[in-house]
N, C-alpha and C positions, 0 to 999 in steps of 0.2 A: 789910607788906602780907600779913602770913598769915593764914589764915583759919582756921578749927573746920572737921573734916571733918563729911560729906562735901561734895564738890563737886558730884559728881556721883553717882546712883544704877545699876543694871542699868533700871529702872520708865521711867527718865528717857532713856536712850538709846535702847529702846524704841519711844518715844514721837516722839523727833525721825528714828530710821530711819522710823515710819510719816508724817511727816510729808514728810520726803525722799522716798520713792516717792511721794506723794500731791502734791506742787509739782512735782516734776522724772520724773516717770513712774517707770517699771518695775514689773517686777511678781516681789519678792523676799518669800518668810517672814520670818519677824522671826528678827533675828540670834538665835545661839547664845548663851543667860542665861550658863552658864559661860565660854564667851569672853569675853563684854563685861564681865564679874566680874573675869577675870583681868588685861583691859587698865586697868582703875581701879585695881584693887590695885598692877598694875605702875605707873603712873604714880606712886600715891601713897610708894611704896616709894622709886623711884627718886628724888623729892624730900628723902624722908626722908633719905637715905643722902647725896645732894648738899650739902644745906645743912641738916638737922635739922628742919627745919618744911617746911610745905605748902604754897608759896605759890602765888597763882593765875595767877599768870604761867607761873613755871617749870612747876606741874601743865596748865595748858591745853596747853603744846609737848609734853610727855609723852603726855598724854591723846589726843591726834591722832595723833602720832608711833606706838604702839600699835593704835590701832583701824586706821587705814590700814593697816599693816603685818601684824593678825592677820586678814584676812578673817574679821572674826566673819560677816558674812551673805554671801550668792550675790551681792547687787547691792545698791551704795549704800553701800559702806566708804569711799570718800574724800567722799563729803555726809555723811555721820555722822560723820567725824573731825573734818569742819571745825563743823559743827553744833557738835559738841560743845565743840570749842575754842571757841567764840563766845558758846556759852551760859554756858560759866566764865568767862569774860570780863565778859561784859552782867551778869552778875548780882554782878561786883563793880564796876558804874558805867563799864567800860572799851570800851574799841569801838578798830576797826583801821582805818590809815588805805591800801587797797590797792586798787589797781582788778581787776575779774575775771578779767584774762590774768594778772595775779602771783598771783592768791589760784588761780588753777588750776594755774600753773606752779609753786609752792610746794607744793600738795599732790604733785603728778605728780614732783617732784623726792623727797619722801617714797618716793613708791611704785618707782620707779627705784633707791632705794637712795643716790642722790646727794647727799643732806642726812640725816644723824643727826639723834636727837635734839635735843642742844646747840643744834647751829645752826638745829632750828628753835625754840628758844625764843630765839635771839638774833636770828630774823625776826620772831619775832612782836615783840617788845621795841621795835626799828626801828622797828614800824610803830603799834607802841601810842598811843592817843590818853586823855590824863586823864582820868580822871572827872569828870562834871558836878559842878557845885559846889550 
């Protein structure tokens, strides 16, 4: 399941932060470009170093895992994490199978520091649903 980078762009996070205040309120500038630069490299990095390739599993747990954890913006860092996770997801055919109290308590467990990494790419894994044929 590996994929050619990128997964994900800074243009592209961007885009789902403005869409995250625009569905779910608040009223935040757009995260910091150099932040959200650094949490994609970090993701991508940390795949790299795990298993040699990029894959969009392991990079969507990273990529959330990061963005939650770096406050790149003032408001809308755990909707932009999960966004983001989902957008690497759906754009390789895959979708999760969670209802909104897990997909909240799963991020808020992120932000507590109670779940690393790993584990959440071994949540997401869990709850992964095949792609459409």
């Amino acid at each position: 399941m590996t994929s050619p980078l990128p997964l994900m762009t800074v243009d592209r996070l961007v885009e789902l932060h403005r869409q995250g205040m625009e569905l779910y309120g608040g009223a935040s500038p757009p995260p910091r470009l150099d932040c959200l630069e650094g949490c994609i490299g970090n993701a991508e990095q940390a795949c790299l170093y795990m298993s040699g390739s990029v894959d969009p599993l392991q990079y969507s747990g990273y990529l959330i895992y990061y963005l939650v954890q770096n406050h790149c913006a003032l408001d809308g860092n755990k909707r932009i994490g999960w966004m983001a996770m989902m957008d690497v997801l759906r754009a390789q055919d895959f979708d999760l199978r969670a209802t909104d109290d897990e997909a909240e308590e799963f991020v808020n467990s992120i932000v507590q520091h109670r779940r690393d990494a790993e584990t959440a790419i071994e949540w997401i894994a869990e709850r992964l649903m095949a792609p459409r044929p």
